[in-house]
VEXKOLSE-727269 format. One record per residue (C-alpha): residue in three letters; residue number from 1; x, y, z. Coordinates in steps of 0.05 Angstrom, whole numbers, m for minus. Example, Ala and Ser with C-alpha at 12.3 -4.5 7.8 and 13.67 -1.06 7.14 Angstrom:
BEGIN
(Ala 1 (246 m90 156)),
(Ser 2 (273 m21 143)),
***
This chain:
BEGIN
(Unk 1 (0 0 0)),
(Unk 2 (23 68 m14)),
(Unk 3 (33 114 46)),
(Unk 4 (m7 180 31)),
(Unk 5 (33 244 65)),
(Unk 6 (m29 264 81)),
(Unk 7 (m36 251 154)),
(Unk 8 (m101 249 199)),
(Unk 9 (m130 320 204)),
(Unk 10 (m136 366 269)),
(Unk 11 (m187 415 282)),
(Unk 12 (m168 482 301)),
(Unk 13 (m196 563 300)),
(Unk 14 (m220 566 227)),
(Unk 15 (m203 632 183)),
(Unk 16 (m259 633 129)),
(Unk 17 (m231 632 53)),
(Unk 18 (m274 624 2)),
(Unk 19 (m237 590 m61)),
(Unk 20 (m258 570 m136)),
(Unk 21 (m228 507 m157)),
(Unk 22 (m226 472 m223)),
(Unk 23 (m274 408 m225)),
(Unk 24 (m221 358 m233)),
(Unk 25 (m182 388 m179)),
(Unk 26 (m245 373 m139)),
(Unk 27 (m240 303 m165)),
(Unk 28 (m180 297 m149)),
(Unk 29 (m194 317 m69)),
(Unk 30 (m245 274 m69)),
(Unk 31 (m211 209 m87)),
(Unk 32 (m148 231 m48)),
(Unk 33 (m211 227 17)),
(Unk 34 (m218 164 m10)),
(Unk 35 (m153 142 m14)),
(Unk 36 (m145 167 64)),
(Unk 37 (m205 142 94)),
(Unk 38 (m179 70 72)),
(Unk 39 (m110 86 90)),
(Unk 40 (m126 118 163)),
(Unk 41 (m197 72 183)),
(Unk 42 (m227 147 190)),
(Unk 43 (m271 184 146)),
(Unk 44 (m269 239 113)),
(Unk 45 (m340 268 103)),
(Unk 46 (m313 329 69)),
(Unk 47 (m266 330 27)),
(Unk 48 (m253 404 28)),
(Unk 49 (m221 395 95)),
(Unk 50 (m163 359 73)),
(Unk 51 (m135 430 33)),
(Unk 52 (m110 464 99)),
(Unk 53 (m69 400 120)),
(Unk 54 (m46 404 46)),
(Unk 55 (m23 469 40)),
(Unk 56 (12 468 113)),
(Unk 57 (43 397 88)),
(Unk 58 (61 435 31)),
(Unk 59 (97 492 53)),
(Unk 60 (130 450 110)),
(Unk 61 (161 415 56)),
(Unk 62 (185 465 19)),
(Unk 63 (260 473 20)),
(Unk 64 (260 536 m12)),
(Unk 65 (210 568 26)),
(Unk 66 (241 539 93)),
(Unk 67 (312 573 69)),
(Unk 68 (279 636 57)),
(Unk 69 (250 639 127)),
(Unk 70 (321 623 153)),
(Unk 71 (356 680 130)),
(Unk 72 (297 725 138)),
(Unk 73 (266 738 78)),
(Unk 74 (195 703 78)),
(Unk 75 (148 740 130)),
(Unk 76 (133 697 183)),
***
């Protein structure tokens, strides 16, 4: 089985952001639900919520970004 890097998702104090995205992108969140409610034994009713735990994997990841912050030039 493929480990997703995706991991389970946490609540905490929402900021409201309202977002178009394209229809496959949609598709795309919704099988990647799918993919982690087999993977974790926990559903995922809505799939929006997995784009904040995206975007923070994201820019966690991000070497660039994380080098940036080092030597002060990304806002924190």
């Amino acid at each position: 089985m493929t480990k997703l890097k995706l991991g389970p998702i946490t609540e905490d104090k929402p900021i409201k952001v309202t977002l178009e995205f394209p229809a496959a992108l949609h598709r795309d969140l919704v099988a990647y639900a799918e993919a982690l409610a087999r993977e974790s034994g926990q559903p995922v009713t809505d799939p929006k919520r997995l784009i904040v735990p995206m975007l923070e994997r994201f820019i966690a990841t991000d070497r660039g970004f994380a080098k940036l912050r080092r030597i002060g030039s990304a806002p924190h």
